[in-house]
N, C-alpha and C positions, 0 to 999 in steps of 0.2 A: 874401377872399384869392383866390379861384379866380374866372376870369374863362371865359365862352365865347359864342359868335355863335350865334343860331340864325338861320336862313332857312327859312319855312317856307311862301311866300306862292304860290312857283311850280308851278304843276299840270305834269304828266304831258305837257301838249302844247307846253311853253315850250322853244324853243331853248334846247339847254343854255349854247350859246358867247355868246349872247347877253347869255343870262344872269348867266355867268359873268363878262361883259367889264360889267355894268349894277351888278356887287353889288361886284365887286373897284372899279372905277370909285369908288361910291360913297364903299369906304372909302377910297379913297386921297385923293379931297376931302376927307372928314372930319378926316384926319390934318392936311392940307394948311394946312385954312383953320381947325383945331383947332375945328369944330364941335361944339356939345354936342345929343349922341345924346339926351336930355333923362332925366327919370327912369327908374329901375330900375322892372322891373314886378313887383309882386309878387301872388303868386297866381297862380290860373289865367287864363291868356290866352285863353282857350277863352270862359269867361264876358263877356267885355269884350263887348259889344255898338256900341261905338262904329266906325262903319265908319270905314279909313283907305286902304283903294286901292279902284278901280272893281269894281263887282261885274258890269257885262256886258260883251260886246265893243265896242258903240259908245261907250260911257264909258270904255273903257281906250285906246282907238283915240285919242279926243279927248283924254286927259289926255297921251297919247305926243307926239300933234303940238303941245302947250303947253308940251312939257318944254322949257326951256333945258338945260336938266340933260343929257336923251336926248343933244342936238345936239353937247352938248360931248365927252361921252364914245364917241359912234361918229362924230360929224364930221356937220357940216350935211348932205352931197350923201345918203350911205346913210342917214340917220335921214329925211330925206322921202321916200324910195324905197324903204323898208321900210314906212312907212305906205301909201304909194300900193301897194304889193302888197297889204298888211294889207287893206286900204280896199275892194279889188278882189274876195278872196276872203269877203270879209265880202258883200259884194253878192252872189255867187256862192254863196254857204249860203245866203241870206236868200231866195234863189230858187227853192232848192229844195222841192217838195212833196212831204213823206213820203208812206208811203203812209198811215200812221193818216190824217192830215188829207182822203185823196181817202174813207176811209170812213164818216169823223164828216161832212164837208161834202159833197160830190157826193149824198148817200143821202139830203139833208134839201133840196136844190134840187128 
């Protein structure tokens, strides 16, 4: 009898408008084209070990720029110009060296 959504996927650093515009988007296809959300999960979700979204940033990067999905719901032009920033700052971390890493590595050269 009682129905309710949960979203529990996006971390702390997800645009929220994004977000917002990626999960309302979702449902509104699902109504659309009356897609089946498939079984009820019962038990704890916590347990399921089965992965179902990217667990790093170049795997979520790569599955964003495969979406047809993404392109339809923010529009071709911003869905590759949000990767091409995504893409950009992902180089730009990966660049970085902490400093643990100058004291684990530099002290053993």
């Amino acid at each position: 009898a009682s129905r309710r959504i949960e979203h529990r996927v996006a971390g702390a650093d997800a645009n929220p408008y994004l977000l917002a515009a990626m999960v309302l988007g979702g449902m509104l296809a699902g109504l659309e084209r009356q897609l089946d959300p498939g079984p009820v999960l019962a038990g704890n979700a916590y347990r399921d070990s089965t992965p179902t979204i990217p667990l790093s940033w170049p795997e979520a990067l790569a599955a964003f720029e495969r979406s047809k999905f993404a392109r339809e719901v923010l529009g071709e032009q911003f869905a590759r110009l949000y990767a091409q920033t995504r893409r950009g700052e992902m180089q730009d971390f990966s660049s970085y060296v902490s400093p643990l890493e100058y004291s684990w590595y530099l002290t053993t050269v």
